[in-house]
Structure formats: C-alpha cells, structure tokens
C-alpha positions in Angstrom: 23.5 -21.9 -26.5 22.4 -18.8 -28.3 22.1 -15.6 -26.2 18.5 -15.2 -25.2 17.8 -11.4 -26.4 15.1 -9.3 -24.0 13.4 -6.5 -24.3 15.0 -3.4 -21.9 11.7 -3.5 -20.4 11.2 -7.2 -19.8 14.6 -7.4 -18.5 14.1 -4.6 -16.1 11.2 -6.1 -14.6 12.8 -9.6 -13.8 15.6 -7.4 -11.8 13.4 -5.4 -9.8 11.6 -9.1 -9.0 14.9 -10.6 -7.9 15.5 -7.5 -5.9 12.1 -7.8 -4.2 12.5 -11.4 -3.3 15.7 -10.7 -2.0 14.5 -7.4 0.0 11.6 -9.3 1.6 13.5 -12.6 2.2 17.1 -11.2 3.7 16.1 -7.9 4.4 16.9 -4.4 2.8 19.9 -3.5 4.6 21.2 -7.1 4.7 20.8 -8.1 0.9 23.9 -6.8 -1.3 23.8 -5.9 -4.9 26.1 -8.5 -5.5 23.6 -10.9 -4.3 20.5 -9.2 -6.8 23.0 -9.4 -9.7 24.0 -13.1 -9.0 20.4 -14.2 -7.9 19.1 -13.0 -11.1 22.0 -14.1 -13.4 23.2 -10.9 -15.0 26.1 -9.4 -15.9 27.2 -6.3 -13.0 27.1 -4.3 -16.7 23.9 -5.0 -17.5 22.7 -4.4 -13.9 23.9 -1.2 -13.6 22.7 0.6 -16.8 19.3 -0.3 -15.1 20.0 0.7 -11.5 23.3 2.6 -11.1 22.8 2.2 -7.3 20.9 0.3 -4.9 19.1 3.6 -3.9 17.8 3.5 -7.2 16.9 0.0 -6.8 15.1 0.8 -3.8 13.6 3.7 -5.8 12.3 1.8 -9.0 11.0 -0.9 -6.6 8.8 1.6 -4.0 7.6 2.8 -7.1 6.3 -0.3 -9.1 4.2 -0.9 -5.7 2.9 2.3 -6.2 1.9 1.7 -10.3 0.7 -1.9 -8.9 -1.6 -0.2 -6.6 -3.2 2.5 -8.8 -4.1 0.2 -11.7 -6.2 -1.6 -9.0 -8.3 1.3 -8.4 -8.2 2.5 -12.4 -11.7 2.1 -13.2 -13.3 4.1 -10.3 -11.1 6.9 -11.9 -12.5 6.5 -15.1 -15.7 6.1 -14.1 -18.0 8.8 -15.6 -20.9 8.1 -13.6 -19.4 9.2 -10.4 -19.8 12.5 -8.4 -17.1 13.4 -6.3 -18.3 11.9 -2.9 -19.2 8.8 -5.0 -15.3 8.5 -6.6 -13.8 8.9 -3.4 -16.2 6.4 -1.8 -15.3 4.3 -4.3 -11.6 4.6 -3.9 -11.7 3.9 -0.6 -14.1 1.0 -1.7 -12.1 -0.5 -4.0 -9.1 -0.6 -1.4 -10.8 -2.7 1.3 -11.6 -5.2 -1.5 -8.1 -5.0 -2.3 -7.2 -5.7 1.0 -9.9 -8.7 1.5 -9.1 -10.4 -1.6 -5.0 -9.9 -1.3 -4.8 -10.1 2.8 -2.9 -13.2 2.8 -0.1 -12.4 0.7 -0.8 -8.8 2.6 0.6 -10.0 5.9 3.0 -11.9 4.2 4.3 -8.9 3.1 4.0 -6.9 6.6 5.2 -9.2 8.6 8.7 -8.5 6.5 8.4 -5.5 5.8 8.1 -4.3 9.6 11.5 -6.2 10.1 13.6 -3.4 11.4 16.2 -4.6 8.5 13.7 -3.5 6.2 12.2 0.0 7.5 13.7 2.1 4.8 11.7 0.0 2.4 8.2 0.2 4.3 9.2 4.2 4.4 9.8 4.6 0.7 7.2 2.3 -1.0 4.5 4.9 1.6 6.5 8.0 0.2 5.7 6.1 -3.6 2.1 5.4 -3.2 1.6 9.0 -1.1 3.1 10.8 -5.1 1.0 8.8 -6.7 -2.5 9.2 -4.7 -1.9 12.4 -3.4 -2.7 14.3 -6.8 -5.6 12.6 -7.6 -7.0 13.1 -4.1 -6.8 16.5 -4.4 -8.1 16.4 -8.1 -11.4 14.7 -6.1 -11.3 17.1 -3.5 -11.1 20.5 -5.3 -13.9 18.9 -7.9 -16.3 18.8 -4.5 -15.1 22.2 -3.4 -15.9 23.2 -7.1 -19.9 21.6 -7.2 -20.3 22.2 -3.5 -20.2 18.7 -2.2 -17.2 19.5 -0.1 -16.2 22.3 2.0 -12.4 22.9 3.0 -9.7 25.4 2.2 -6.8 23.6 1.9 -7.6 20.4 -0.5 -4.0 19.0 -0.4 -3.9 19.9 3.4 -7.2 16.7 3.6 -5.1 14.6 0.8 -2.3 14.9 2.8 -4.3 13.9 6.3 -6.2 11.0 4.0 -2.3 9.3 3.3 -1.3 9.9 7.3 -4.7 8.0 8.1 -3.4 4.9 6.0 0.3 5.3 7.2 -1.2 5.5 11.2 -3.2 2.2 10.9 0.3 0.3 10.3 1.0 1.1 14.0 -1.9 -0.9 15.2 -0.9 -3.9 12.5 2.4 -4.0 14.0 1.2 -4.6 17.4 -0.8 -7.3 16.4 2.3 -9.2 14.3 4.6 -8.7 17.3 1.6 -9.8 19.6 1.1 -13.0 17.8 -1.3 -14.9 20.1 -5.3 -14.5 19.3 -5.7 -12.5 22.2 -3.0 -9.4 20.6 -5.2 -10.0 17.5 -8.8 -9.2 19.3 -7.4 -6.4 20.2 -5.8 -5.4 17.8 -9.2 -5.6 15.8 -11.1 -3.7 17.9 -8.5 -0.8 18.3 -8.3 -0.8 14.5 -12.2 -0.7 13.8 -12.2 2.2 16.8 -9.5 3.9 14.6 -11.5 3.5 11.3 -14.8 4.7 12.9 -12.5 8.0 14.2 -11.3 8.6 10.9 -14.7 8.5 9.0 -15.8 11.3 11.7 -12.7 12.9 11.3 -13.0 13.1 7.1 -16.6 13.6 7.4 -15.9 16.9 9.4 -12.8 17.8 7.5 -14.8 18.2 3.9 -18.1 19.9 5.8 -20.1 16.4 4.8 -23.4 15.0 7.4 -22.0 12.5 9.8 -22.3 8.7 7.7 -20.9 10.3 4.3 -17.5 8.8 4.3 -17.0 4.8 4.5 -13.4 3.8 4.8 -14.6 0.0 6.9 -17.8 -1.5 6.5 -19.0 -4.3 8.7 -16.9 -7.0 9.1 -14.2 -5.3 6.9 -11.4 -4.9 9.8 -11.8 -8.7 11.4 -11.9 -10.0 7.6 -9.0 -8.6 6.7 -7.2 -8.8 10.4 -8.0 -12.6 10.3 -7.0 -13.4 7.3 -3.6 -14.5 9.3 -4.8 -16.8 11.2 -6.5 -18.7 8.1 -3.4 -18.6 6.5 -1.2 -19.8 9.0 -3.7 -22.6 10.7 -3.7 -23.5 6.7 0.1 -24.3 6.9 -0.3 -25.7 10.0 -2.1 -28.8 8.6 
C-alpha cells in the first residue's frame, strides 16, 4: 500500500483527537503517550515533531477548546449593529444557546473531566478559554467606559471577575454529578439559578448599569440546561 501523504495540519488535528479521546476516556494522568501514539497509528517521530511533550499535548488541546469556543460566538463580535451592552448581552447570549443546544455532550464531557485523574485538564482548558475571552472582554468593557454605557476603573479587573463567575458555577455542577439522584439535581438547579441571579446584580453594579441590564440566565435557562442529563441518560436507559 502506498503511503497516505497528509497535510501538517490535518495530521495534527487527528493527534490532538486521539489524545482527547484518550484524556476523557482513561483519564489525563493515566493515559501515556505511548498509548496516544499507538491509538492513533503514528510513528513516536512523527508524534513528537508535533508535541515534543505531553505538556504540550495538554497545551495544544486546552487550546483548540478555547478556538472551538470563540468561533461559536464569532458573529456577535462582528456584529456592527451592536453597542457595547448589546455585544456583551449577546456574548453571554450566545453561550447559554451554546450550552442548550450542546448540554448533552456538555455533561458528557463534565462528568470526565471532574474525574480527579483529569483536574489538570479541566484547569488548563479554563486558563485557555480565560486568554482567549479575557481581551475581548476588556475590548467591550473599555468601549462602554469610552461612550459612557459603563462605569468602572479597572476594565480587566470586571473581565477577570466575568471568567471567575463562569469558573465558580463548576462547583455547583459538581455537586450535582456526585449527587446523582433527582433530588441533588433540584437542588442543584435552584442553587445555580440563585447564583446566576447574584451574578447579574453583581455585574450590573460592577459596570454602574440600572438593576435588569445584564442577562447571563433567562427563564428556564438553568433547569434546561441542568436537565439535559437526565434526558440523556433515561434515553439510554430504554
């Protein structure tokens, strides 16, 4: 058979997706290089002029989550039409659909991810997405200081608090995976919308804006999302 040529690019992408399936399925700190490089049928050569170490592995991987996640929200950045209250509505907009339309294969993901074996992933795919969103919060946030839509001091002090909000939910999430039953989960829902409704006050105060201006959950956001584990699993179930 003739060698199969691919592009660098192409090439580099089927690793990282090995790596991934192996990360989520045996764990970080339990899957071995030797185990990518064999699972994905390369040569250790070819492996390592991609990723000379499985830090940088870990690296490239945290980091394609991060691309993954900005392209989804894309357009509201591009969007002309949009003052700054508007954009930043409509980032945090264009998340919760994110989370609605992706929630199974979400707690999929959490559920393995908040494996103990696999903390230093969860850690570095946050530190990823908080390099990626983090400029273009403040970019938002110092355009409202500029037109007077917003009033703080310290814009990448409120990006920075905006991340920690996102990163602070996971605790509550966790509960409710280690909980299991539907009990954990009602309360884990109603902690969680508490928590929401906190941090819209919170972010409303922080940027000087009239209570009501920030929406990070509407209606039925939280439970949709939250429940989307029990659909899933009652669906295997059957």
């Amino acid at each position: 058979m003739p060698r199969v040529i691919k592009h660098p690019e192409i090439r580099r992408e089927e690793l990282l997706d090995h790596a991934q399936a192996l990360f989520l399925t045996l764990g970080y700190e339990k899957a071995s290089l030797n185990e990518v490089i064999t699972a994905a049928g390369a040569s250790k050569g070819a492996f390592y002029h991609y990723f000379p170490s499985k830090e940088a592995l870990l690296e490239a991987l945290a980091e394609r989550f991060a691309r993954q996640a900005l392209a989804g929200v894309q357009d509201v950045l591009d969007d002309p039409g949009l003052d700054p209250l508007g954009r930043l509505n409509g980032l945090l907009a264009q998340s919760r659909r994110a989370k609605i339309d992706t929630a199974p294969e979400a707690w999929a993901l959490f559920e393995t991810l908040f494996r103990p074996d696999n903390l230093v992933l969860f850690y570095r795919i946050n530190l990823a997405a908080s390099a990626s969103f983090s400029p273009l919060l403040v970019k938002i946030i110092r355009q409202g200081v500029e037109d007077g839509t917003f009033r703080t001091f310290d814009p990448e002090g409120v990006a920075d608090i905006v991340m920690q909000f996102g990163m602070a939910t996971q605790g509550v999430i966790a509960k409710a995976i280690a909980g299991g039953s539907d009990a954990d989960m009602d309360v884990a829902i109603e902690a969680l919308e508490n928590r929401v409704r906190l941090y819209e006050i919170a972010l409303d105060r922080i940027l000087g804006l009239p209570d009501g201006s920030i929406c990070i959950g509407e209606p039925g956001y939280v439970r949709a999302a939250m429940t989307a584990r029990r659909r899933t699993n009652s669906g295997k179930a059957q």
